[in-house]
C-alpha positions as CSV (number, residue, x, y, z in Angstrom):
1,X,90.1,115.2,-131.2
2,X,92.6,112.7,-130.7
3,X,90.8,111.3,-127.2
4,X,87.8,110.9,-129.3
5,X,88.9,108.8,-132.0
6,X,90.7,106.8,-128.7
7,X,87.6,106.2,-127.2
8,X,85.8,105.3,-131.1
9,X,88.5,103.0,-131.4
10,X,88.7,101.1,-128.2
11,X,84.7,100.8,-128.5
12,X,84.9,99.0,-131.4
13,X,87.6,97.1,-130.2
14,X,85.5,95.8,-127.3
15,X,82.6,95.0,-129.2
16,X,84.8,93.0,-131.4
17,X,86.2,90.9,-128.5
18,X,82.5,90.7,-126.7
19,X,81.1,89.6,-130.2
20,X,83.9,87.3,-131.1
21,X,83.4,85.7,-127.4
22,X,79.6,85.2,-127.8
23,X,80.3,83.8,-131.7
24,X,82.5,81.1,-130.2
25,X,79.6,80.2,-127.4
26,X,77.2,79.7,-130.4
27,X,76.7,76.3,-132.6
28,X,78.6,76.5,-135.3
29,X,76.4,76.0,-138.8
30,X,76.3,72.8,-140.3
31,X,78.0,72.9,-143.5
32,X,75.6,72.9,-146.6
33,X,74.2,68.8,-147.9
34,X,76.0,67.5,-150.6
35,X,73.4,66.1,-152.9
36,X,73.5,63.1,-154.7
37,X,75.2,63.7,-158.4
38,X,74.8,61.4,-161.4
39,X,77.8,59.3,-162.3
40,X,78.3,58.8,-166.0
41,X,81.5,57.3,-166.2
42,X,79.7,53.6,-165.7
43,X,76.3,54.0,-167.4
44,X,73.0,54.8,-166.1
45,X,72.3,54.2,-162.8
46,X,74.9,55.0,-160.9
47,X,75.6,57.9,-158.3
48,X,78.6,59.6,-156.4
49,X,78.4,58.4,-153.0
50,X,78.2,62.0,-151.1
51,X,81.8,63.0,-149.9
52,X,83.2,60.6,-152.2
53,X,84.8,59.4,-155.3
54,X,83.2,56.5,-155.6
55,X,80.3,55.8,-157.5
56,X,77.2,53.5,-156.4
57,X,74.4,51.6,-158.0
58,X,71.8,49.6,-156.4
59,X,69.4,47.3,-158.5
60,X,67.6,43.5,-158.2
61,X,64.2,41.8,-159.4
62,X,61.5,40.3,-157.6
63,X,60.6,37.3,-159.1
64,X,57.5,34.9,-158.6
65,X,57.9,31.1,-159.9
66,X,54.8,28.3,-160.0
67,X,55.9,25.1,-161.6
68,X,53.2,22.5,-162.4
69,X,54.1,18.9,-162.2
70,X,57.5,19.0,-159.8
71,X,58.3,19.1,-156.2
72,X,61.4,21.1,-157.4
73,X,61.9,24.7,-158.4
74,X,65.1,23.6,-160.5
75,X,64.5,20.3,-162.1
76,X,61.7,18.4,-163.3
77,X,60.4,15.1,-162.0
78,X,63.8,12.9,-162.0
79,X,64.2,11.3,-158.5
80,X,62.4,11.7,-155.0
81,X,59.0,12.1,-154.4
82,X,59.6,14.2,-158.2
83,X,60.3,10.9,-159.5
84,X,57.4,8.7,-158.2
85,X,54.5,10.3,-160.1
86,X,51.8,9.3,-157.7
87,X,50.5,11.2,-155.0
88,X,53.5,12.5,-153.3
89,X,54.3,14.6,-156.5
90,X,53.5,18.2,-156.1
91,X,50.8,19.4,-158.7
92,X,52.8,22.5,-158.1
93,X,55.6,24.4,-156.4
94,X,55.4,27.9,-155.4
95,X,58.3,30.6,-154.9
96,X,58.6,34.1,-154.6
97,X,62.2,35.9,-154.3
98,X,63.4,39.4,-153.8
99,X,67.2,40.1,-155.1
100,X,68.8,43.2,-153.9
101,X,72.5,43.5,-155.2
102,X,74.9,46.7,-154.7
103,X,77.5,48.0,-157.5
104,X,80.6,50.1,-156.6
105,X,83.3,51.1,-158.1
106,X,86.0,53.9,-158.3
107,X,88.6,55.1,-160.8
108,X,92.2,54.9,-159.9
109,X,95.5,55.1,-161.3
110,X,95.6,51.0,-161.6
111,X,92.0,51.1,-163.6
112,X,88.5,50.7,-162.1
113,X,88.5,49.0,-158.4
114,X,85.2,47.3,-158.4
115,X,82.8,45.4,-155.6
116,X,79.9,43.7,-156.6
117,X,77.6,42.2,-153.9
118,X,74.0,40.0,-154.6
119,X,72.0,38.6,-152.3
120,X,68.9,36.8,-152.6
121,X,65.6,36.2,-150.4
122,X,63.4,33.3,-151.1
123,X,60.4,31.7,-149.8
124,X,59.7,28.3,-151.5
125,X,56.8,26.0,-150.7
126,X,57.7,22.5,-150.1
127,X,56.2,18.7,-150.3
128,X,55.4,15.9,-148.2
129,X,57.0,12.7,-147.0
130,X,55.8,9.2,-146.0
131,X,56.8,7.8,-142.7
132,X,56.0,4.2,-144.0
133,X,52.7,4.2,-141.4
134,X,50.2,5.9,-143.1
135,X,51.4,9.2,-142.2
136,X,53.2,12.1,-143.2
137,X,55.5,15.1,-142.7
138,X,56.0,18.2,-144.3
139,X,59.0,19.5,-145.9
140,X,62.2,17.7,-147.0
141,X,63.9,19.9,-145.2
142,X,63.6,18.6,-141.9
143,X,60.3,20.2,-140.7
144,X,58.3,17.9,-138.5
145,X,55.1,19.9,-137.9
146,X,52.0,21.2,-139.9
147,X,52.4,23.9,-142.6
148,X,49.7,25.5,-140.8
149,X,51.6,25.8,-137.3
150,X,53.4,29.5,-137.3
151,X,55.9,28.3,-134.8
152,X,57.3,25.3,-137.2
153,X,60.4,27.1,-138.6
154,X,61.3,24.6,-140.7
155,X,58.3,24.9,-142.9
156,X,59.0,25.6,-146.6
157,X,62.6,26.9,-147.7
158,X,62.5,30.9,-146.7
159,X,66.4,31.4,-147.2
160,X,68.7,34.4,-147.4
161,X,71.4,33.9,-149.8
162,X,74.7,35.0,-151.2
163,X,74.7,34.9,-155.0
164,X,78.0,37.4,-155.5
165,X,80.5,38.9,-153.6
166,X,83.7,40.1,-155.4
167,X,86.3,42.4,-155.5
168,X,87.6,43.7,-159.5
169,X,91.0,45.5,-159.8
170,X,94.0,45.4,-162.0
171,X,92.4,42.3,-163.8
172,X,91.5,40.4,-160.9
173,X,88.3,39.1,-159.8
174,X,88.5,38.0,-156.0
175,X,85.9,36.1,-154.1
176,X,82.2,34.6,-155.3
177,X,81.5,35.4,-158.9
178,X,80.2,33.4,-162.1
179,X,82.7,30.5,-163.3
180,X,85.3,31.4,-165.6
181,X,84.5,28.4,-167.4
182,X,80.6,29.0,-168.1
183,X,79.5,30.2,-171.3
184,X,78.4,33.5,-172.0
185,X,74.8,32.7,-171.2
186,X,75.9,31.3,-168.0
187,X,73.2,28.9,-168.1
188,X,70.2,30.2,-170.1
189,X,70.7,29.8,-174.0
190,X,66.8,30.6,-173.9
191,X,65.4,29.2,-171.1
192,X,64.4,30.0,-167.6
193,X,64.4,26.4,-166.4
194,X,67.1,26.3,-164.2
195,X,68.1,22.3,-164.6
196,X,69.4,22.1,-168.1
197,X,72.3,19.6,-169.0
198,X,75.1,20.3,-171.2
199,X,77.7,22.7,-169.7
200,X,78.7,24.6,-166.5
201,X,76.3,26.6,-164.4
202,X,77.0,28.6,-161.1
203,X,74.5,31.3,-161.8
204,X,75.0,31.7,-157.9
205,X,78.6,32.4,-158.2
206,X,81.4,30.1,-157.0
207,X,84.8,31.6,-155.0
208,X,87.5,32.1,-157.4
209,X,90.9,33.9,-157.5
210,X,91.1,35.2,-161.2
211,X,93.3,36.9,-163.5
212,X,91.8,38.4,-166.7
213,X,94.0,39.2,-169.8
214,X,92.4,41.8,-172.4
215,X,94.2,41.7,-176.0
216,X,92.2,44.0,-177.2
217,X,89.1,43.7,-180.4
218,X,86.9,42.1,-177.8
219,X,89.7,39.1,-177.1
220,X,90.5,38.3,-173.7
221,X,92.3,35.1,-171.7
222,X,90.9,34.5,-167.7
223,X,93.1,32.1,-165.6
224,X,91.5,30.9,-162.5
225,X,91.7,28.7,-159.6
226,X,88.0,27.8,-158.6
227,X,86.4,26.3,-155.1
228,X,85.5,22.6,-156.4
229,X,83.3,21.8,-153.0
230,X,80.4,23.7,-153.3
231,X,79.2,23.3,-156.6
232,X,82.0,20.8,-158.9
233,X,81.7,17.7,-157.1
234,X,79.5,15.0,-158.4
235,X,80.7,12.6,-156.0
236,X,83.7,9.8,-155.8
237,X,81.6,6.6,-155.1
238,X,83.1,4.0,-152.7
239,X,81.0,0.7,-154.2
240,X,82.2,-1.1,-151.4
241,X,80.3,1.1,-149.3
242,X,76.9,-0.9,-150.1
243,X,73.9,-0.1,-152.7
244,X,73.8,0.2,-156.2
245,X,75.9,3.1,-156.9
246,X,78.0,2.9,-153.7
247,X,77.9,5.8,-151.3
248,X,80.0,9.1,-151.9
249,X,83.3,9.1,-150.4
250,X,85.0,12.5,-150.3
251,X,87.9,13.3,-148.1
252,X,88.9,17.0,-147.2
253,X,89.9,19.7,-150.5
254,X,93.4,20.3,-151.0
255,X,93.0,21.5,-154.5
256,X,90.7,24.0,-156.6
257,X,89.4,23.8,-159.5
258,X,92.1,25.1,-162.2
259,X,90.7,26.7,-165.1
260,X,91.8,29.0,-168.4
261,X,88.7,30.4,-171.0
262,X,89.6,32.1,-174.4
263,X,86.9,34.7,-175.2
264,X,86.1,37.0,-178.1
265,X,83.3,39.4,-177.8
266,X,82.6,41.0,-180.8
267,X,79.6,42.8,-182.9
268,X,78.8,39.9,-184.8
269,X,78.6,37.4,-181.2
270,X,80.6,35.6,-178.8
271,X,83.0,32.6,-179.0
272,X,84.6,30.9,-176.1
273,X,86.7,28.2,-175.1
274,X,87.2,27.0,-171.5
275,X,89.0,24.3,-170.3
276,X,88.9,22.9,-166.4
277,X,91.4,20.8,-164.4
278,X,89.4,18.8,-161.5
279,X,90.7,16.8,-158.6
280,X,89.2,13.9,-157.1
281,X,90.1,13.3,-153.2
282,X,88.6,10.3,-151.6
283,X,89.2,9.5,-148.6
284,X,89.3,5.7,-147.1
285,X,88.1,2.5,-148.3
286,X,86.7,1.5,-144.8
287,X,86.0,3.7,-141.6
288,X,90.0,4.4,-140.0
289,X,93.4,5.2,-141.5
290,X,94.4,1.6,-141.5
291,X,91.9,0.4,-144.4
292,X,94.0,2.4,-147.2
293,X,92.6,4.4,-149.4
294,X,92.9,5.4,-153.4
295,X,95.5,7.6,-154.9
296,X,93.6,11.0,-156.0
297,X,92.4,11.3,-159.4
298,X,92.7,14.5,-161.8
299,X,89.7,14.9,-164.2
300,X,89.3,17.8,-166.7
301,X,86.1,19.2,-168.5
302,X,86.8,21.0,-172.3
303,X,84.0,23.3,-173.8
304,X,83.4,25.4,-176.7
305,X,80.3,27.5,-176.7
306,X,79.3,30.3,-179.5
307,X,76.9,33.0,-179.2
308,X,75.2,34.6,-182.6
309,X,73.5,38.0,-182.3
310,X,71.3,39.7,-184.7
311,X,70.7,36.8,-187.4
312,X,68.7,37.7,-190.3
313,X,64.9,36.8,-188.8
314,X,64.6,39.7,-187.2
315,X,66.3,42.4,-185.1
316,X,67.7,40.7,-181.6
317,X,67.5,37.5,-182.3
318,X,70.0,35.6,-181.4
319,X,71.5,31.5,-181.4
320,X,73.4,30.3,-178.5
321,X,75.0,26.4,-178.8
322,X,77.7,24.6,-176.8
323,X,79.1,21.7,-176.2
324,X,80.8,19.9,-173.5
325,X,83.2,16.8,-172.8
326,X,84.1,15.8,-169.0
327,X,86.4,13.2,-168.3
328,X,86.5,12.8,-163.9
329,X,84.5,16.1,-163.7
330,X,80.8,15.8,-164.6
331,X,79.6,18.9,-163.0
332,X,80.9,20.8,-165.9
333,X,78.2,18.9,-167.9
334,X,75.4,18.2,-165.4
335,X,75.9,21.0,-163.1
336,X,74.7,22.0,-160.2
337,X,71.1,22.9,-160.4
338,X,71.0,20.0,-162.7
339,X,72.1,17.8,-160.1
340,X,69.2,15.4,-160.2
341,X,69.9,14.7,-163.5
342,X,73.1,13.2,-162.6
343,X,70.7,11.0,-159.7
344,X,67.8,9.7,-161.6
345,X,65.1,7.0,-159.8
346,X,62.3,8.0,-162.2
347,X,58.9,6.1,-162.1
348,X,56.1,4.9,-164.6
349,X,53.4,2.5,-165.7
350,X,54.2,-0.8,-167.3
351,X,52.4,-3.3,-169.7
352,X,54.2,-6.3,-168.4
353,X,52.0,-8.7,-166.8
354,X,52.8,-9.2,-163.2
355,X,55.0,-6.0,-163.1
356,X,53.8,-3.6,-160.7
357,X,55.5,-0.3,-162.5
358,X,59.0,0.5,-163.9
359,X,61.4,2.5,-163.6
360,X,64.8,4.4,-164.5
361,X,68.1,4.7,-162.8
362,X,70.9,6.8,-164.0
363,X,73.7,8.2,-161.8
364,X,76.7,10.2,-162.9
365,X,79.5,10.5,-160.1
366,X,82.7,11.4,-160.9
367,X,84.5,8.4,-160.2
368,X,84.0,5.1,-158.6
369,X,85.8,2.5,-156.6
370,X,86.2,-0.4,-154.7
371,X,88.2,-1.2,-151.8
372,X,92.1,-2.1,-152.8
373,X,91.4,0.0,-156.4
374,X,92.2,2.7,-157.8
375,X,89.1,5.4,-158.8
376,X,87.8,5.0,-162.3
377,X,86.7,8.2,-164.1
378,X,83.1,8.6,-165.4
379,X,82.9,10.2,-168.8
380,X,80.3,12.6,-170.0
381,X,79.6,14.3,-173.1
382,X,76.9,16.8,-174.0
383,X,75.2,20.1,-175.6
384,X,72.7,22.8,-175.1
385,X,71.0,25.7,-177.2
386,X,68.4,27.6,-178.4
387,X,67.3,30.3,-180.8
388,X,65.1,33.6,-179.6
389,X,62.9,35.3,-182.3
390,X,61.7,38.7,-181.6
391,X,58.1,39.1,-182.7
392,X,57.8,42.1,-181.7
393,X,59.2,45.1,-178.6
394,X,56.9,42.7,-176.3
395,X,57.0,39.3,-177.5
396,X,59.4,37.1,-177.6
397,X,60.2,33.1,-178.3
398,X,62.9,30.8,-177.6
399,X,63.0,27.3,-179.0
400,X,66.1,25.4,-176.4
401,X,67.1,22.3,-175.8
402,X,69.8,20.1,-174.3
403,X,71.7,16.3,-174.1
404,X,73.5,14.7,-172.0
405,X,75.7,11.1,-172.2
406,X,77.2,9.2,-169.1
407,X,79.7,6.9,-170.0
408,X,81.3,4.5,-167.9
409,X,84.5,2.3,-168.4
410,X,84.2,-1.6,-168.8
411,X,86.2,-1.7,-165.4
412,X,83.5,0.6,-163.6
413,X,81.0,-1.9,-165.6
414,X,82.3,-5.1,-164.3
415,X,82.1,-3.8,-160.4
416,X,78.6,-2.1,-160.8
417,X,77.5,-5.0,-162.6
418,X,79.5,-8.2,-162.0
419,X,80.6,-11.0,-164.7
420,X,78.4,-13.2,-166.6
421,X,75.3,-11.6,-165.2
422,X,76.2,-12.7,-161.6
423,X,77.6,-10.4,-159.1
424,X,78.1,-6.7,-158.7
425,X,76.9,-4.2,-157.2
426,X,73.4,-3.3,-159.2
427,X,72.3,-6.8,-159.3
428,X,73.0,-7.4,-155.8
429,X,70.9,-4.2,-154.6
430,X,68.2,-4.8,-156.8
431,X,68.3,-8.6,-157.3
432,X,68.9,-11.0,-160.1
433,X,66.3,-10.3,-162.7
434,X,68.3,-7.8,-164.7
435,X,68.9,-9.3,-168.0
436,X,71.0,-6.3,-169.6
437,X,73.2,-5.0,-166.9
438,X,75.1,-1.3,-168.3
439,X,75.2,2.1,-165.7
440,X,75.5,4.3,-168.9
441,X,72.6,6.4,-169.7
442,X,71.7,9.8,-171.4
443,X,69.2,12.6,-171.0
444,X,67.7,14.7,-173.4
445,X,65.6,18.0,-172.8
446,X,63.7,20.2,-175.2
447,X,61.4,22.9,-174.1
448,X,59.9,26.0,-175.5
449,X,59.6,29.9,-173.7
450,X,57.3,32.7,-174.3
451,X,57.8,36.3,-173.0
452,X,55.6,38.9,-173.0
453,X,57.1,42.6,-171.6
454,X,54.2,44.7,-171.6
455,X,55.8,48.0,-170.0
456,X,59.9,47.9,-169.7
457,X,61.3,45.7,-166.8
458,X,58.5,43.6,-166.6
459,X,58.1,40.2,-167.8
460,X,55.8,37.5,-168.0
461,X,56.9,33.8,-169.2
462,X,55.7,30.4,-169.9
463,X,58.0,28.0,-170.0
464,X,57.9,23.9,-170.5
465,X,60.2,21.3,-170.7
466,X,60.2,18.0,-171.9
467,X,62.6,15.4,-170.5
468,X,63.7,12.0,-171.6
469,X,65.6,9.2,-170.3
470,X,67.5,6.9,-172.3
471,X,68.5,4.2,-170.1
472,X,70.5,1.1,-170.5
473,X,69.4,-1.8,-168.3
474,X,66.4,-4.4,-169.2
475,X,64.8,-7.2,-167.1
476,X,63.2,-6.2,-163.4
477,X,63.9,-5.1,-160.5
478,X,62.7,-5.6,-156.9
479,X,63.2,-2.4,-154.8
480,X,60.3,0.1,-152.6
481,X,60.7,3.6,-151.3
482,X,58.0,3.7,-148.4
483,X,58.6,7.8,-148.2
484,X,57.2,8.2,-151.5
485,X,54.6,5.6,-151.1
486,X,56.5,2.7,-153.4
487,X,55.7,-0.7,-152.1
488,X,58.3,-3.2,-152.3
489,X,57.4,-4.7,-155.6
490,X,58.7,-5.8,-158.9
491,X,59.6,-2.8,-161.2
492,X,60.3,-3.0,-164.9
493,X,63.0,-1.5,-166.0
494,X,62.4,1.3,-168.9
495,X,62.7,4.5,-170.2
496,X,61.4,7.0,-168.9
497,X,59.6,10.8,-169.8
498,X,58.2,13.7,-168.0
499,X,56.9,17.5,-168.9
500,X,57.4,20.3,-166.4
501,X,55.6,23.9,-166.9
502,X,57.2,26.8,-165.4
503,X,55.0,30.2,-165.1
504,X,57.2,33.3,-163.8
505,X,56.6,36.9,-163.3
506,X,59.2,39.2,-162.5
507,X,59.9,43.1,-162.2
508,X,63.4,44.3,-162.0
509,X,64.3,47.9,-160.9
């Protein structure tokens, strides 16, 4: 009995070990998939990245622009072959963009640790140039062959581009994200049109190092030192460098933009207060080190900007206003996208007899200078708003508008435009039938939006803007632009207006 159960036993055994030996020649099995789980500890959207803590959302638009009566998809017809209302001005301008951007974030013992990354791609029709012989070129942007050849690279603006990229933790906001010192709105009380006047923009983000203070009931204090290159510089304008308005004259950064905003977010709205510290670097009055150069120049910008939800017309309406002073840092007022408003050469009919045309000039640097001075600061001062009424779920109506004032000192007068109506720089560029010689100048914009959402996340809109110029010289001037067909000709000198229509469709997901 006992050599039985033996051989039972050592049997088994061997199987055991002959089974175990085959199991270990075998593929082991792939572990079960981890399916994608909901996050809820963001809002909708977002997901547990498998095998992770950390919780993902991916979203974006694709948008479809056509602007009647501009060359430009962010400003209306101020300068360039926009300005010259003849030929060479587009009857339209076509874009279509696709935004992908890519949310992340994870819950640690310091708080949240958020990325945030957008990205944009674009393709945007373009215009034509004159070469002075009867010719032309397309595209501004250096193309120099026919829209119609597939080769020509250069064609049109198709562009990839990096709105946001930035890191959140413990209070800080690291790398490209919207300016601390924007309001609320960032730079749509109502609109869509990208060029309004009257505060900060950087709807494409700006590099920043920020620390953000919350207090608590919706208060909170952000300190921030902002990258002035990309998108704060209006220019520091060496007169001596020839022309009208001199040429720009920037030497390399040393300082960012320093900048502190109060805000409180409550149920009733939004207030904010921002403040910005701006320095201007030139570099030298002539070409080398030897010519000298001016000492640097700190500007600042001040804005308070108030945000008023649910008014009594109806549920969702809302009123947005703010308002702006810049002393030495005019790309707080006329930002970026509204950059051409801050370079106007705008063109028109006239009723004076001889006259050829007219035209308006307005340009709004930073600072100038001349060589052996010191940089003058260029003062600004302005406003934007508008109020939205609900009509219904799928109609909607916003009434904006938006002002701008250049202001320049009576030192920056006497070099632009001389003494006792002889000399300086604008008379000598433009010759010496100006009667009224003064740089300053304002623009003023009103326009009025209709949306129509239809089914949720996608919107239809017309939008129009009206744009004046309120310009201070008088007399003529003789001048010609052969690449947007101007002859050289006698050109009053007047105020100017144009109306820009921008039709949009876009779906976000």
């Amino acid at each position: 009995m006992n050599l039985v159960k033996s051989l039972i036993l050592g049997s088994a055994a061997a199987l055991v070990a002959v089974g175990g030996a085959q199991a270990a020649d075998l593929p082991v099995k792939a572990k079960a998939v981890e399916y994608v789980k909901v996050c809820s500890l963001y809002g909708p959207g977002f997901y547990y990245i498998p095998g992770t803590d950390t919780c993902i959302k991916l979203g974006g638009y694709l948008r479809v622009d056509v602007l009647a009566n501009t060359n430009s998809v962010a400003g209306p017809n101020y300068n360039g072959a926009n300005g010259a209302n003849n030929r060479f001005t587009n009857g339209y301008t076509w874009r279509s963009r696709e935004d992908l951007n890519v949310d992340t974030r994870t819950a640690t013992e310091y708080g949240v640790v958020r990325t945030y990354f957008d990205a944009v791609f674009t393709w945007t029709s373009d215009t034509y140039a004159g070469q002075g012989n009867g010719s032309t070129v397309y595209s501004a942007i250096g193309s120099t062959q026919a829209p119609n050849n597939a080769s020509a690279g250069g064609v049109a603006a198709g562009t990839v581009g990096v709105y946001y990229a930035f890191i959140q933790f413990a209070g800080f906001t690291i790398g490209k994200a919207v300016s601390q010192f924007a309001a609320p709105w960032t730079a749509y009380p109502g609109n869509n049109f990208d060029g309004l006047v009257g505060g900060a923009n950087t709807v494409t983000g700006v590099n920043q190092f920020t620390y953000t203070a919350q207090f608590g009931n919706g208060v909170a204090l952000s300190l921030s030192a902002q990258d002035q290159t990309q998108y704060s510089q209006a220019g520091v304008n060496n007169l001596s460098a020839g022309g009208a308005y001199g040429a720009s004259d920037y030497a390399g950064s040393v300082a960012p933009d320093l900048i502190a905003a109060l805000k409180v977010d409550q149920a009733w709205g939004i207030f904010q207060a921002s403040f910005a510290a701006h320095d201007n670097h030139a570099a030298y009055f002539g070409g080398t080190e030897l010519t000298g150069h001016p000492d640097d120049k700190w500007g600042w910008a001040g804005a308070l900007a108030l945000s008023i939800k649910n008014i009594p017309t109806g549920p969702g309406d809302t009123i947005n206003i703010q308002g702006v002073y810049t002393d030495g840092a005019t790309r707080y007022n006329i930002q970026d996208l509204a950059s051409q408003a801050g370079s106007i050469a705008m063109f028109g009919g006239t009723n004076l007899p001889g006259v050829y045309g007219s035209v308006g000039f307005g340009t709004a640097p930073d600072t100038v200078f001349v060589n052996g001075s010191q940089q003058e600061t260029i003062k600004t001062w302005g406003m934007r708003g508008a109020y939205t009424h609900n009509w219904d779920p799928y109609w909607n109506t916003s009434l904006y508008g938006a002002y701008a004032s250049v202001m320049y000192s009576d030192t920056a007068k006497t070099w632009i435009c001389g003494v006792g109506g002889v000399g300086g720089t604008f008379r000598t560029a433009f010759g010496t039938g100006v009667t009224s010689c003064n740089p300053d100048y304002s623009l003023a914009q009103i326009g009025l939006i209709t949306r129509w959402t239809p089914v949720k996340n996608l919107t239809f809109s017309a939008d129009v803007t009206y744009s004046h110029l309120d310009q201070k010289y008088a007399g003529v001037v003789t001048t010609s632009s052969t690449a947007i067909g101007k002859p050289a000709a006698t050109y009053e000198l007047k105020n100017q207006d144009t109306v820009m229509l921008l039709l949009r469709a876009q779906r976000n997901w």
